[in-house]
N, C-alpha and C positions, 0 to 999 in steps of 0.2 A: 502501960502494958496493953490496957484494952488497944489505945488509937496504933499502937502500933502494928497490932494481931490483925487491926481492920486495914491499915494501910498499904500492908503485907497482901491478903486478900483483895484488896484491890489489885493490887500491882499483880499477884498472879491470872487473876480475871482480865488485864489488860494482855499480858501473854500470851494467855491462851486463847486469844480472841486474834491476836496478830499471829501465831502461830501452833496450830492443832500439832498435837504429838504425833507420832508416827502410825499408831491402832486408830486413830482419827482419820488420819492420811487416809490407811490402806482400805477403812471401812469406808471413805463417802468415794473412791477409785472404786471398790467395788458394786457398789448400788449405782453409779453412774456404767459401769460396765454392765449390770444387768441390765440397767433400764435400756442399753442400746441393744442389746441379745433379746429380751422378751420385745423390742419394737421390729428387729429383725426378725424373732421366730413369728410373732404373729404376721409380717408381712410374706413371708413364705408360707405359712397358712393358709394366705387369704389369694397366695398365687398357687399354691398344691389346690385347694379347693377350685380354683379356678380352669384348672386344669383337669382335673375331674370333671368340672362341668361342660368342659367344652369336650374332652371324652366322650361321656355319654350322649351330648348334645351330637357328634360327629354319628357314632354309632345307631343313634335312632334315628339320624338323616341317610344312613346308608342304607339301616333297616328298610325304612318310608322307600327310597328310590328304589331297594331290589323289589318291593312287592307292586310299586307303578308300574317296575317293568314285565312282570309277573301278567300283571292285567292287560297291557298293554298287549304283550305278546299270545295270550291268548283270546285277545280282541283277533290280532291278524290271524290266528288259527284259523276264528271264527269267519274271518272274509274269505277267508283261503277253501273253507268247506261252500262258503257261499259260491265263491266262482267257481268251483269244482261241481256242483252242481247247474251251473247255469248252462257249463260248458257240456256236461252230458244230457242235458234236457237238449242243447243244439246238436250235439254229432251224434248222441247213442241214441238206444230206446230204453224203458225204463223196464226195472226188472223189481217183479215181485218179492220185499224182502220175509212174510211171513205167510210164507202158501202154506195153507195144509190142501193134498188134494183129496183126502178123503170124506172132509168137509164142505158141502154148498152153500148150506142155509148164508144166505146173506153175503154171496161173494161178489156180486155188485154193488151191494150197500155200504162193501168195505173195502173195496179195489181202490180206490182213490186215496186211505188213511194207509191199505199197505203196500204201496206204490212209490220207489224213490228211483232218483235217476239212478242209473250203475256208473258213478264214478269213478269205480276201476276201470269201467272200458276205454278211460279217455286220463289214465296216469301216462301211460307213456306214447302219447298222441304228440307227435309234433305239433307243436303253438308257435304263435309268436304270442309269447309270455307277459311282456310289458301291456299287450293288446290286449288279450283274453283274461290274464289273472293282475290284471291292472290294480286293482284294491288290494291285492295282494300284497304285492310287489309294493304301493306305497305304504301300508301299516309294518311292513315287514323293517324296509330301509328304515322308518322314522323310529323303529325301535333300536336299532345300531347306529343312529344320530344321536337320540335323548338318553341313551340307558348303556353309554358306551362302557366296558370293563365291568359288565354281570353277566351271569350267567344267562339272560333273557337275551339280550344281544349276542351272545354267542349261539344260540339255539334258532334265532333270528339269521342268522351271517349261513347255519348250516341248512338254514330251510329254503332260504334264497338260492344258493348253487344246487341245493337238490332238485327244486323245480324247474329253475333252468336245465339241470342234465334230466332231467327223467322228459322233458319235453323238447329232446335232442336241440337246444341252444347252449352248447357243453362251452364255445368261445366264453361266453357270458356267466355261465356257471364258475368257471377255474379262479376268477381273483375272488368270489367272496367263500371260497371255501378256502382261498389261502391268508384268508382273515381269519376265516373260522380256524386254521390250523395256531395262527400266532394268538388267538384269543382261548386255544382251549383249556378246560381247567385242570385236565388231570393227563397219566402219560397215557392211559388207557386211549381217550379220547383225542388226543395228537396223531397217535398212530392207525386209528380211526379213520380220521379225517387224513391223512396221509395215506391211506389207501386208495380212497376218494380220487383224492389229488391225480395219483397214478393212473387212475382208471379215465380220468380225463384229459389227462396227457395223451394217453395213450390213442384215445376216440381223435384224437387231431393231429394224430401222427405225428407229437414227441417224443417217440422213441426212447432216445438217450435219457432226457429228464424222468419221464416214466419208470425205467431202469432205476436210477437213484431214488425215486420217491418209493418204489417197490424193495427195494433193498433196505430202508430205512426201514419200513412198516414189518417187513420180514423178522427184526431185530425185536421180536417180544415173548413175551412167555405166554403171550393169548394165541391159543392153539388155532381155531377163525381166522384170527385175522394172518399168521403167521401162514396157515395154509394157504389160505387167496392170496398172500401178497408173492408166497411163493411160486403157485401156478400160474400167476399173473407172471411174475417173474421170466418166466421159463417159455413162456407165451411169444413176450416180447424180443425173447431172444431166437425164435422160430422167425417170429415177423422180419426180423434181420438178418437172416438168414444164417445167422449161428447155430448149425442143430447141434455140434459137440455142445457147448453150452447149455442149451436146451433140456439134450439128455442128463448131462453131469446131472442138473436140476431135481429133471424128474425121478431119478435114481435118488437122489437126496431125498427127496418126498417119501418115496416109499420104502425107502429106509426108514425113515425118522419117525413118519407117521405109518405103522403097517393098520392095514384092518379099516382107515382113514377114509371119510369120501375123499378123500385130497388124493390119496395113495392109488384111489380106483381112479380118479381122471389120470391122474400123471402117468400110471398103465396103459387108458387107453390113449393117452395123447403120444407117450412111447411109439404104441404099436404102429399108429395112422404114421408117425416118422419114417420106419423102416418098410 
């Protein structure tokens, strides 16, 4: 009985060593299917994590770049004040920014500390720009080279075409304010600088284009810019000798806008018509 009980036990130890039963089966199927799912979740872990980090990493390299351009662009301010001054020290005289004249004691002791060029005498001096605000004009570009798609480069693109038109090189002014239009960040500021646009069209007798860039800018709910682009508008169509148009215009105006400075030009530009 014993050898047989052992022989028997044998013989099932050999069985189940050539062949695991089916909860055998299904259990070492499942621990090899976790162990591929915990090697897959951790390897998605370790690419989620990865991905995080180059997020953040991305994020504080964008951070870093807007504020280089930050500095950058208030370096060119800084040149830009410098040659605006150099230029009124050459064509103006200088104007006393803190007179008191009821005060002497010590006004030769301190004519020299409150003495600065007058700047504004020489905002809309015809230059030649590239000449005279030369430092400008270079920190200005290298900031719309280096810091393209920020907000610094775009304030960069609108300070370039301003100084060009405000120091009548308006040719040279018009493409980087049509940079400044495709770079700008909000609608406020498109239509903005689309006003811009118009006003230097116009200074170079484009006419037509002027017309389109005025009607675009007209298209806001910002009362400013909607009146200028409109009196601009209506301007341009005088200049072309459309006065029906002209009027329809200014009748719009002061329909639209009553009580308006807009409503009192379009009055008296009316009146000067008939």
């Amino acid at each position: 009985m014993s050898s047989t009980y052992t022989h028997t036990e044998t013989s099932l130890d050999h069985k189940a060593l050539k062949k695991p039963d089916g909860f055998m089966t299904a259990l070492s199927q499942f621990f090899d299917k976790l162990a591929k799912n915990v090697r897959a979740i951790a390897l998605l872990g370790i690419v989620f994590l990865l991905l995080i980090g180059a997020g953040s990493f991305w994020m504080a390299h964008q951070d870093t770049r807007a504020a280089q351009a930050r500095n950058a662009f208030f370096l060119a301010e800084r040149a830009m004040e410098t040659d605006l001054k150099a230029i009124a020290k050459k064509y103006a005289l200088p104007v006393i920014t803190n007179q008191d004249k009821d005060k002497d004691k010590d006004k030769d002791k301190d004519k020299d500390k409150d003495s600065e060029p007058n700047i504004e005498a020489v905002l809309f001096k015809k230059l030649d720009v590239d000449v005279e605000l030369k430092e400008t004009v270079t920190q200005m570009k290298e900031v719309t080279e280096k810091f393209s798609n920020t907000r610094a480069a775009y304030e960069a693109e609108v300070t370039l075409g301003k100084i060009y038109y405000e120091h009548s090189e308006v040719s040279k002014a018009l493409p980087w304010l049509v940079r400044a239009l495709a770079s700008a960040p909000n609608a406020f500021e498109k239509k903005l600088v689309g006003l811009a646009i118009g006003h230097a069209q116009e200074d170079l007798g484009k006419y037509p284009e002027a017309l389109q860039d005025y009607e675009s800018a007209s298209k806001t709910d910002n009362k400013v810019i909607q009146g200028d682009a409109l009196i601009s508008l209506a301007r341009v169509h005088e200049l072309m000798k459309d006065s029906a148009k002209a009027r329809s215009i200014y009748d719009q105006i002061i329909s639209d806008m009553p009580g308006s400075p807009y409503a009192k030009s379009a009055e008296l530009r009316k009146a000067q018509m008939e």
